[in-house]
DOKE-262310 format. One record per residue (C-alpha): y, z, x; residue number from 0. Coordinates in steps of 0.001 Angstrom, whole numbers, plus 524288, in hexadecimal, padded with zeros to 5 digits. Each point is the difference from the previous one (the first is absolute). Example, Ala and Ser with C-alpha at 12.3 -4.5 7.8 and 13.67 -1.06 7.14 Angstrom:
# residues 2
y / z / x / pavo
7EE6C / 81E78 / 8300C / 0
80D70 / 7FD6C / 8055A / 1
//
This chain:
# residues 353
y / z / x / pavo
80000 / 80000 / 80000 / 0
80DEE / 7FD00 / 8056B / 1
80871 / 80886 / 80108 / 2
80F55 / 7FFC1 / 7FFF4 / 3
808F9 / 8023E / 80971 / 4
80F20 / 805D0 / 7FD91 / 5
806AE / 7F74B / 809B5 / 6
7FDBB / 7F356 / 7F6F3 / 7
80970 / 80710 / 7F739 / 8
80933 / 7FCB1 / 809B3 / 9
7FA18 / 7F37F / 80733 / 10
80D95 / 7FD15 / 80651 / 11
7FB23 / 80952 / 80A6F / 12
7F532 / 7FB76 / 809AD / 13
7FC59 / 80C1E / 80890 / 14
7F587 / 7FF7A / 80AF9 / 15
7FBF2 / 80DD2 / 7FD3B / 16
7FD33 / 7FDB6 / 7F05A / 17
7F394 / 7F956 / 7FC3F / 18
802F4 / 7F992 / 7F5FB / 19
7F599 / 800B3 / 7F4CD / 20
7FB29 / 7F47C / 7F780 / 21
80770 / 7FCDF / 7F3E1 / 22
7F348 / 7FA22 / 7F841 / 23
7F83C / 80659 / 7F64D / 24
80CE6 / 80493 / 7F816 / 25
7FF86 / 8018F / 7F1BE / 26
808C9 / 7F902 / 7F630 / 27
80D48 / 80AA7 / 7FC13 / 28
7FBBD / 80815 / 7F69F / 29
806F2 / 7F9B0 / 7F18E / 30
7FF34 / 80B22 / 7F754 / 31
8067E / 808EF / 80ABD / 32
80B42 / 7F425 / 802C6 / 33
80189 / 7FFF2 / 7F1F3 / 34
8022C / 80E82 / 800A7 / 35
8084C / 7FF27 / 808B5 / 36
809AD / 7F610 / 7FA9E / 37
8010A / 80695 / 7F2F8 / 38
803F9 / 80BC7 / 806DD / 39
808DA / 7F84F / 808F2 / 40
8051D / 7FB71 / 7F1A0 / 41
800B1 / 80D44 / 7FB8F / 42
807F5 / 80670 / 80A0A / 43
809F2 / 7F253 / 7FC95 / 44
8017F / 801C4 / 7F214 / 45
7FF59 / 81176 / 802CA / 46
80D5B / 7FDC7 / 80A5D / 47
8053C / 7F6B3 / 7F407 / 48
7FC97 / 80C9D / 7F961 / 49
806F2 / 808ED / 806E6 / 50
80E11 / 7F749 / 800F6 / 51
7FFA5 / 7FE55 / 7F033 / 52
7F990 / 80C10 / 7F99C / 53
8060D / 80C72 / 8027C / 54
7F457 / 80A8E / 7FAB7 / 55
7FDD3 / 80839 / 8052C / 56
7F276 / 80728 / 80309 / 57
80053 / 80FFA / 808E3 / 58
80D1E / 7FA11 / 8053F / 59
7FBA6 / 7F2D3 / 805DF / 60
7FF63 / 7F129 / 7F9F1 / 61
7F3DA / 7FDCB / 7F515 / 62
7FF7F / 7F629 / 80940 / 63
7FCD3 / 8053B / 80BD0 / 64
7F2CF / 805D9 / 7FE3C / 65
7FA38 / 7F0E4 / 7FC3E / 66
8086B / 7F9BD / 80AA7 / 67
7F76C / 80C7D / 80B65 / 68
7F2E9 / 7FC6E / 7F99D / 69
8029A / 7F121 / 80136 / 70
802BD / 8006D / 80CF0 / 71
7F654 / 8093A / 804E1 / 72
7F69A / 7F7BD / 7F8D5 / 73
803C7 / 7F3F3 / 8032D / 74
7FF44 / 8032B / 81038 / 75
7F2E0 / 805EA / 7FF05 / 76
7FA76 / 7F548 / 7F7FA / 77
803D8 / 7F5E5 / 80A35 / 78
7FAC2 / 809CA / 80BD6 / 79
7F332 / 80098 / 7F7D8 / 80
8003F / 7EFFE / 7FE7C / 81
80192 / 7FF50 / 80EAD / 82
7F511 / 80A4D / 8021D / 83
7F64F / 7F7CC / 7F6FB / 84
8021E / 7F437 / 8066C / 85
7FBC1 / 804F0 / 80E4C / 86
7F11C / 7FBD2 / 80340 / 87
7F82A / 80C19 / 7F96C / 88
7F1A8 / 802BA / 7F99D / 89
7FF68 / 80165 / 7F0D7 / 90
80B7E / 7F7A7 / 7FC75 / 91
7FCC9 / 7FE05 / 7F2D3 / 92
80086 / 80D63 / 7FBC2 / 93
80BF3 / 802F0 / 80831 / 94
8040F / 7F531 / 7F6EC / 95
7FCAF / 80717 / 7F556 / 96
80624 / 80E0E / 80404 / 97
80C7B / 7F79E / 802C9 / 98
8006D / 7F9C3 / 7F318 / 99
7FFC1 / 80B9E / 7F9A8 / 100
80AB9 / 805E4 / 8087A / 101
806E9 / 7F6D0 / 7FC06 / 102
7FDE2 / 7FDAC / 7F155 / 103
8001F / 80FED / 7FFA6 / 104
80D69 / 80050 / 8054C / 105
8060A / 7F60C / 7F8F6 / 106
7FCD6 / 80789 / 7F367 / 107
803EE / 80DCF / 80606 / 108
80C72 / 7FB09 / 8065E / 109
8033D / 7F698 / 7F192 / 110
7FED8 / 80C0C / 7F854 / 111
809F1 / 8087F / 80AC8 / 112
809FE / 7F3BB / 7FCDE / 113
7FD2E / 800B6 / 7F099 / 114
802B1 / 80CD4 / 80044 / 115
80DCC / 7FD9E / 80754 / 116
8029D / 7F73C / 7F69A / 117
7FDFD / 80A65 / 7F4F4 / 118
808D1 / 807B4 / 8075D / 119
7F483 / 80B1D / 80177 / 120
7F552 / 80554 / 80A32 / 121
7F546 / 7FA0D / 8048D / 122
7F7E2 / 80B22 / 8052E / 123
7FA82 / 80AF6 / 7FAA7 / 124
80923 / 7FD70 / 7F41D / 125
7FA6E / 80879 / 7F2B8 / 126
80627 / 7F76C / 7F5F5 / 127
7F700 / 7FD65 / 7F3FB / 128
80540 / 7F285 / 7FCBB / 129
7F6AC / 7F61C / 80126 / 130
80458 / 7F736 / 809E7 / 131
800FE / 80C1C / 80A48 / 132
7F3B0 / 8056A / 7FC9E / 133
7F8A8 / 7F228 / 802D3 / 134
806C0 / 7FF98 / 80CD4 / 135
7FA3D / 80CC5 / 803DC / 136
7F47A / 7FC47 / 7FDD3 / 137
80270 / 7F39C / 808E9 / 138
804F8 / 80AD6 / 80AAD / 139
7F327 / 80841 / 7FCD4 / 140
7F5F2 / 7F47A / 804FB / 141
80816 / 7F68E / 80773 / 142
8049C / 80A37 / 809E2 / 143
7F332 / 80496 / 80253 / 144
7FB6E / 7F173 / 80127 / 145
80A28 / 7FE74 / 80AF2 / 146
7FCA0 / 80BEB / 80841 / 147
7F0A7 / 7FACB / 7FEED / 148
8026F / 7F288 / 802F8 / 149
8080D / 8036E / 80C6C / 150
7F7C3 / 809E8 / 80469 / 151
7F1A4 / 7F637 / 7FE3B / 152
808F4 / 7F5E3 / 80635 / 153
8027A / 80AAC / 80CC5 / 154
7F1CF / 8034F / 80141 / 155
7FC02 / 7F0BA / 801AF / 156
80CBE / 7FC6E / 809EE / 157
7FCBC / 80C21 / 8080B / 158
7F124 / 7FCD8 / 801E9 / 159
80501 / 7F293 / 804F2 / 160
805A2 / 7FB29 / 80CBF / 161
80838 / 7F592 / 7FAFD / 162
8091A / 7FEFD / 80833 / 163
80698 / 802A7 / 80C7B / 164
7FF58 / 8102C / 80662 / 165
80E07 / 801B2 / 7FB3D / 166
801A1 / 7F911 / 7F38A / 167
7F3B8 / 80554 / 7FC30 / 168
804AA / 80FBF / 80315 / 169
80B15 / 7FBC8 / 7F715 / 170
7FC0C / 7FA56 / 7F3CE / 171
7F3A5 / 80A4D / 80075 / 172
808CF / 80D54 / 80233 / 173
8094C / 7F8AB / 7F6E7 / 174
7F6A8 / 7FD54 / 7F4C1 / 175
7F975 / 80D59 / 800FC / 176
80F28 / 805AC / 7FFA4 / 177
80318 / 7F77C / 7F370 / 178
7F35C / 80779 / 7FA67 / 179
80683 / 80CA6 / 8052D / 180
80BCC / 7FC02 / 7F980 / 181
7FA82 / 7FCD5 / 7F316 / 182
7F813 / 80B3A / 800AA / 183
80CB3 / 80830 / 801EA / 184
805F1 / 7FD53 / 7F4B4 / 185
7F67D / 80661 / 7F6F4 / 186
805C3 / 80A54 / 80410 / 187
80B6B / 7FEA0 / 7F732 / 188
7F821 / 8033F / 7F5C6 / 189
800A9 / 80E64 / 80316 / 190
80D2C / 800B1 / 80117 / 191
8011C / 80642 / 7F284 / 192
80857 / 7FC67 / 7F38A / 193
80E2D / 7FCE2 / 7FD43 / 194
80985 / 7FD33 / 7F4C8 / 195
806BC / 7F3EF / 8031C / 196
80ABD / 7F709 / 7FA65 / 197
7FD68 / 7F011 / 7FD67 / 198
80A8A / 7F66D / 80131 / 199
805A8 / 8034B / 7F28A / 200
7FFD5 / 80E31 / 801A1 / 201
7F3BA / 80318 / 7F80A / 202
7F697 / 80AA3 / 805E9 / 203
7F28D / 7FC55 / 802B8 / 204
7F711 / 807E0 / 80732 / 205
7F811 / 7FC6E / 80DC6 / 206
7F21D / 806AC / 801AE / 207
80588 / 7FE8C / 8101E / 208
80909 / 7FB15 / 80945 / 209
801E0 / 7FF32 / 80F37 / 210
80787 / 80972 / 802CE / 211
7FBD2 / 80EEB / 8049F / 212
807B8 / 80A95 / 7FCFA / 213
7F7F2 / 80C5C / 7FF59 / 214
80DA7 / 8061C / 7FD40 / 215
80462 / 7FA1C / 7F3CB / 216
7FC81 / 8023C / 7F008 / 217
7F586 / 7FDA7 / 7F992 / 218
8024D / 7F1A3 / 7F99A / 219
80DC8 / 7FDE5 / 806D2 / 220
803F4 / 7F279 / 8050A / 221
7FCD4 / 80184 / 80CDB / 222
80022 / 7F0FE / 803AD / 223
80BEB / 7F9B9 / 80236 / 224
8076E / 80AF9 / 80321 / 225
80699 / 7FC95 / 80C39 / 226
7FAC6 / 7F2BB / 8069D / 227
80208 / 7F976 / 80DFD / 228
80651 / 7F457 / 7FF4E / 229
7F812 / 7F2CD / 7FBE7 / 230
7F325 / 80651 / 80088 / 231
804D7 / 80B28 / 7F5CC / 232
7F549 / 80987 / 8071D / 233
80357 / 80DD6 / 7FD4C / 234
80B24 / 8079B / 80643 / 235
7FC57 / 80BDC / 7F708 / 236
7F20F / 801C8 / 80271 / 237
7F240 / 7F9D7 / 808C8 / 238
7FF58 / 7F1BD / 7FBBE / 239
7F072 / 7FC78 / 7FF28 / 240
806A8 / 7F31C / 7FD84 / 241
80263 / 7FE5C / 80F6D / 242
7F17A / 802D4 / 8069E / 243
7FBF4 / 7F62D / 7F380 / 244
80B55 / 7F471 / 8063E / 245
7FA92 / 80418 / 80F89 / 246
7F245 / 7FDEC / 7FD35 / 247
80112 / 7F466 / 7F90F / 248
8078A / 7F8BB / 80818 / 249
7FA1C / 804D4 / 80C61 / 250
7F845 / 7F148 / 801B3 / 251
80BEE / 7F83F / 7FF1F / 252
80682 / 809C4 / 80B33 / 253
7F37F / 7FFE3 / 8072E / 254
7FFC6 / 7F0BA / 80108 / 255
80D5A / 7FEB4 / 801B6 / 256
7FCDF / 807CA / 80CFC / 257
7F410 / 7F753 / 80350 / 258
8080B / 7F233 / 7FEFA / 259
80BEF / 804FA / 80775 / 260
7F7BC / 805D2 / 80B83 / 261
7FC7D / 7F2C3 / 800BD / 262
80AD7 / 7FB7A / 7FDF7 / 263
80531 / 8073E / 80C5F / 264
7F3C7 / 7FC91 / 80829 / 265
8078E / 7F484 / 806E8 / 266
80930 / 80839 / 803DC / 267
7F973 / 80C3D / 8066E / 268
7F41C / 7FE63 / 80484 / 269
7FAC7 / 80D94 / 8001B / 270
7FE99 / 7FB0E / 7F09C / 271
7F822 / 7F405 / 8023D / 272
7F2E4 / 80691 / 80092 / 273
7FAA3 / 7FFF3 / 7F1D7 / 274
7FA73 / 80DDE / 80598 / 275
80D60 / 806C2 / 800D9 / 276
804C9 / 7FA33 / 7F508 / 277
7F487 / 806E4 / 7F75F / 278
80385 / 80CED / 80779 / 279
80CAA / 7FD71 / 7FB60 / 280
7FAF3 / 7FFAE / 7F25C / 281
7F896 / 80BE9 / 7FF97 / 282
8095B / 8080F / 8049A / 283
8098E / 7FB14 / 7F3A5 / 284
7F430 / 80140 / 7F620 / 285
7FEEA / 80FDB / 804CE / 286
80FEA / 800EF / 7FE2E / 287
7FF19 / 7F8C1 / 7F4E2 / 288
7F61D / 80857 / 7F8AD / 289
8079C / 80CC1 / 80505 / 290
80A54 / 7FA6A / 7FB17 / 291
7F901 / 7FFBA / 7F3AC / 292
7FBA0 / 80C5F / 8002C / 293
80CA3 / 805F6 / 803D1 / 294
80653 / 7FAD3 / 7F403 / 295
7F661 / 80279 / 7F65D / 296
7FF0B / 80F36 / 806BC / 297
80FA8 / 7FF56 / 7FC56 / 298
7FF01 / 7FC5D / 7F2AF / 299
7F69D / 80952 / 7FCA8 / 300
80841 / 80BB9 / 805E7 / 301
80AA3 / 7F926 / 7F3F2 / 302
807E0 / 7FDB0 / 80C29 / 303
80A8A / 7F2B5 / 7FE53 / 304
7FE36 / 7F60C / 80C68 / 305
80EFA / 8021A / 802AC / 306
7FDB3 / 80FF8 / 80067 / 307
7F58F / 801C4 / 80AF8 / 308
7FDBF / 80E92 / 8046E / 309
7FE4B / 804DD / 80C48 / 310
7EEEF / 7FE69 / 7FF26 / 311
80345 / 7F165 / 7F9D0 / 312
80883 / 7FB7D / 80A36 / 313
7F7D8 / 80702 / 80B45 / 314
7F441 / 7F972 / 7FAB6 / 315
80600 / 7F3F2 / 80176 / 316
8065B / 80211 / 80D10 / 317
7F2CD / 80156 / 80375 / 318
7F92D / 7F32D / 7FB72 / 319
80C45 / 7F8EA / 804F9 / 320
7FC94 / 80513 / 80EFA / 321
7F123 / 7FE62 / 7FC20 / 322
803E8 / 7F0E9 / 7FCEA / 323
80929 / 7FFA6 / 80C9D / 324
7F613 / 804A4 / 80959 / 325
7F627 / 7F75A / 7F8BA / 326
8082B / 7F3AA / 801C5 / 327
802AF / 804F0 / 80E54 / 328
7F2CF / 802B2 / 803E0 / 329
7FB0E / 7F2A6 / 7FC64 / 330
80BF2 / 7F9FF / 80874 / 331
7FE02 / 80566 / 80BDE / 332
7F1FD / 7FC3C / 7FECE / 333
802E3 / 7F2AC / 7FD34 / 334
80AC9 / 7FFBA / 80CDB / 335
7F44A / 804E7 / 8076B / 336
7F5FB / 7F80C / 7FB79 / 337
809A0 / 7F289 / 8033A / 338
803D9 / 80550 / 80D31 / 339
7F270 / 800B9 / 80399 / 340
7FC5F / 7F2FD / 7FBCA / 341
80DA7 / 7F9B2 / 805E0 / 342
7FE77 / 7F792 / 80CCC / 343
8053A / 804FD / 80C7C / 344
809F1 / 7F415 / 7FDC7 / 345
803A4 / 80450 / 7F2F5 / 346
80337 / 80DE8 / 805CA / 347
8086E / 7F8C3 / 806DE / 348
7F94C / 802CB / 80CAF / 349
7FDB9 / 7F8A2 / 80B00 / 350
7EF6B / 7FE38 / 804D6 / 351
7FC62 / 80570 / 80A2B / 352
//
């Protein structure tokens, strides 16, 4: 089976020290997941048209800004988990399968999030007994589950699989298995506990949860909403479960990102050219990555904002920041060692003797 290497992603570069792997035995892109995609491309369009003509108002942000996070967040995965499909791999047709119903599950999670924008009223964990709220629940009650399944059936067949090169494949593995993290993550909203909240035309309705933890505040008070960071509108008031739900999610795309601009920067220093290093390279930003993860779901929990760290938070993630440093140091000197050893007397710029 052939496998794939990163550095066609970029085949301006031609480096002596990356093999370059074959580029047969690729699958077709994966339609139902392009589809996806450019619905929720569409959606985040028409949600930003939203936002610039409709002034409701939903916990203090746009009705249409919920629908416009959702499409994008699904519209990026779906095209990483195209790109994934496509690579050279062993039991492609039910990967086909598990990313068909990714994506036919998520276009019917994410349409209901925008219908309920348009109503002007919440999406999740909403209690409303009309009819039209209570079948999208329902929708929420299996597809969500279908997502987290499908993802993680589609991590345990990439990760028995070498299907591509060292680096890529420490990527999209650690990133998959942190989507699954993610996913998993956000179940935990559902113990956040209930609140009285206010739709867009000031009506009550009740949630059975939230995302925000405030072990401080009254039993069925609004805790969500009150006080939001800019854009993201992740609490200022209380631990945000939201946030270790965003980091694990979108660890893959970060984790790639890394693996095509190491090579990208291969031409230029050559202590990166060794596919070797640049997999070292990798595993020290999965560890970080995943204490990152860690770290922010162990601040959420505590009902602790992201802008509010205290004293344990921050000296926690002092911590992984010199763990990550030395990592990323570590593996340098290596590599400097490893190419002055190999380098020619000449290329010392010393003369034979």
């Amino acid at each position: 089976m052939a496998t794939i290497d990163l550095s066609h992603t970029l085949s301006r570069f031609r480096l002596p020290a990356v093999t370059l792997g074959a580029r047969t035995d690729r699958a077709p892109w994966h339609g139902p997941l392009l589809v996806n995609s450019a619905l929720m491309a569409t959606l985040v369009v028409v949600s930003i048209v939203g936002m610039l003509v409709d002034d409701r108002m939903l916990l203090g942000e746009s009705v249409w800004l919920k629908p416009a996070k959702f499409g994008l967040a699904f519209g990026l995965y779906g095209v990483t988990l195209a790109w994934i499909l496509r690579l050279p791999h062993r039991g492609r047709r039910a990967t086909w399968w598990l990313g068909t119903v990714f994506a036919v599950t998520g276009v019917l999670d994410v349409g209901f999030i925008a219908l309920q924008a348009a109503r002007g009223t919440f999406s999740h964990f909403n209690t409303a007994t009309d009819p039209v709220n209570q079948i999208g629940q329902q929708v929420f009650t299996s597809g969500v589950p279908g997502l987290f399944l499908a993802n993680l059936v589609l991590a345990v067949i990439i990760s028995w699989q070498k299907l591509a090169d060292r680096p890529t494949r420490i990527a999209l593995k650690a990133g998959l298995w942190l989507a699954v993290a993610g996913m998993m993550l956000g179940y935990l909203m559902g113990f956040t506990g209930p609140q009285l909240v206010r739709q867009a035309d000031g009506t009550v309705v009740g949630l059975m949860a939230g995302h925000t933890v405030r072990p401080d505040a009254p039993a069925d008070a609004a805790r969500d909403g009150v006080g939001a960071m800019p854009i993201t509108h992740w609490s200022t008031s209380g631990g945000d479960l939201r946030i270790p739900h965003f980091v694990g999610l979108h660890g893959i795309q970060v984790l790639l990102l890394l693996a095509v601009v190491l090579v990208a920067l291969a031409p230029r220093y050559r202590w990166l050219r060794t596919e070797t290093t640049r997999a070292a390279l990798l595993v020290v930003a999965v560890l970080g990555y995943f204490g990152l993860l860690t770290l922010v779901l162990w601040q959420a929990l505590r009902g602790q904002p992201l802008t509010s760290p205290d004293l344990a938070t921050a000296g926690a993630g002092t911590a992984l920041a010199l763990l990550v440093a030395g990592g990323f140091t570590v593996v340098y000197l290596r590599a400097r060692e490893a190419l002055s050893n190999t380098e020619t007397p000449a290329e010392n710029g010393l003369t034979p003797t």
